[in-house]
N, C-alpha and C positions, 0 to 999 in steps of 0.2 A: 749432177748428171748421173754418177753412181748410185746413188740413194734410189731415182728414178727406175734405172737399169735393175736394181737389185729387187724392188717395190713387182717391175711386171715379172722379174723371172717367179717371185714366191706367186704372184694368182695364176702366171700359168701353171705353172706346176701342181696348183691343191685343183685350179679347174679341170686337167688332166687325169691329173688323180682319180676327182671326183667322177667324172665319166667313163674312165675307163670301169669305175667298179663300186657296191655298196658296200656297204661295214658285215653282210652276213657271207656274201660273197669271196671277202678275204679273211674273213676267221672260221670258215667253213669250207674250204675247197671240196672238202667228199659231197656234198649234199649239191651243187652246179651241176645244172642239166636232169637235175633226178628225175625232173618229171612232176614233183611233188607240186599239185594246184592247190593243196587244201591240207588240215589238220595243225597240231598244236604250232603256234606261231613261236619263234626265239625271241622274247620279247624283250634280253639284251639285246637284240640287234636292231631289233624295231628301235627303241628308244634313241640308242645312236645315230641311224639313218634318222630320226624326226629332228635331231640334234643338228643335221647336216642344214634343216633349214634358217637357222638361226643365222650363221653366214649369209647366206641368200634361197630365196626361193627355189630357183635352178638345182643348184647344185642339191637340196633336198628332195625335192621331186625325180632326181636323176639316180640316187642312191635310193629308194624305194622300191624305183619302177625296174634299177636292176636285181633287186633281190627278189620281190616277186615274181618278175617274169624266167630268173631263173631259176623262180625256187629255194633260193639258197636261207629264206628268211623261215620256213618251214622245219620245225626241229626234230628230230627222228632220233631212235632208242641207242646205246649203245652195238646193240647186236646191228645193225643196219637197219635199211628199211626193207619190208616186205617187197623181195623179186625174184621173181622165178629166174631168173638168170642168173643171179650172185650164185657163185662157190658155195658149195656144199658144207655145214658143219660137219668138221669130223670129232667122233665121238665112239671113246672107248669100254668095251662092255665090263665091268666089274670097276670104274672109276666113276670118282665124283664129279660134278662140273659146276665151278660157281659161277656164276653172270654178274658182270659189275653193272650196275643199267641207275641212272638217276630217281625212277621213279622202282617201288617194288612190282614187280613181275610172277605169276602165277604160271609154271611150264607145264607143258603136255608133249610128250614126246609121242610119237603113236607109229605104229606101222600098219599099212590099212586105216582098221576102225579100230584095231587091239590099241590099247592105251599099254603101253613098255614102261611106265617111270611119268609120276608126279611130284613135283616140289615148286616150295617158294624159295625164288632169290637160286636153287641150285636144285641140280637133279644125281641122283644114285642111278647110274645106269647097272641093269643086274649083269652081275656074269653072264646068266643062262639067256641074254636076251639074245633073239636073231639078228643074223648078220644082214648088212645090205642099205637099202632106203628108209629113209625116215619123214615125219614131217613135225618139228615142234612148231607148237604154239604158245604162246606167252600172249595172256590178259593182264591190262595192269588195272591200278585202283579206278581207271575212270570208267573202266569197261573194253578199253580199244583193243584190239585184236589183231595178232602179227603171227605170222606162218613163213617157217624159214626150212630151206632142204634139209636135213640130215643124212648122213652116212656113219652105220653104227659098224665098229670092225671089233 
């Protein structure tokens, strides 16, 4: 009778589990809700959730459809993903800046259309550069394109 008892607490519990959430879902909390319908997949997370269907159908179909629909299986740059509403980098004039980012990175710092500072992997912002708004951009090897606010002080 125990054994029995102990047998349903473990499937409710992974079924629970399983439903409440997919494998990109909880080792990604930042990337939930982003928005993200498209671009480079996590494709550790992918393979985990296809893993989920080895147990059962269900429960792998359940772990997919929550990472896709929220996005969470979509992997995006160290600096975040491209949004006008994220916090502003702040960035100081006569200092250097490196970017830790998995894939190499190509910046463009720019105010207006003036180009202030280019570098790979890290930018030299000049002393003499203007204070205020900024906009960098960063290409990386595949071609993809991310524009994030700046604030140079």
């Amino acid at each position: 009778m125990k054994s029995l008892k102990n047998r349903i607490l473990v499937v409710a519990f992974v079924g629970l589990f399983t439903i409440s959430a997919g494998c990109a879902y909880i080792l990604h909390p930042d990337r939930r809700g982003g928005g993200a319908k498209g671009g480079q997949m996590d494709t550790a997370a992918l393979v985990m959730d296809i893993l989920w269907l080895i147990p059962g159908l269900i429960p792998g179909i359940i772990a997919l459809a929550v990472d896709f629909s929220t996005g969470a299986i979509y992997g995006s740059s160290s600096l975040g993903e491209n949004n006008s509403d994220t916090k502003p980098i702040n960035m100081v004039a006569g200092k250097t800046i490196k970017f830790n980012s998995k894939t190499p990175l190509n910046f463009t710092l720019r105010i207006d259309k003036n180009i202030i500072a280019q570098g790979a992997g890290m930018l030299d912002i000049p002393a003499k550069a203007p204070k205020g708004f900024a906009s960098l951009d960063a290409v990386d090897k595949h071609g993809k394109k991310m524009t994030w606010k700046a604030v140079i002080q």
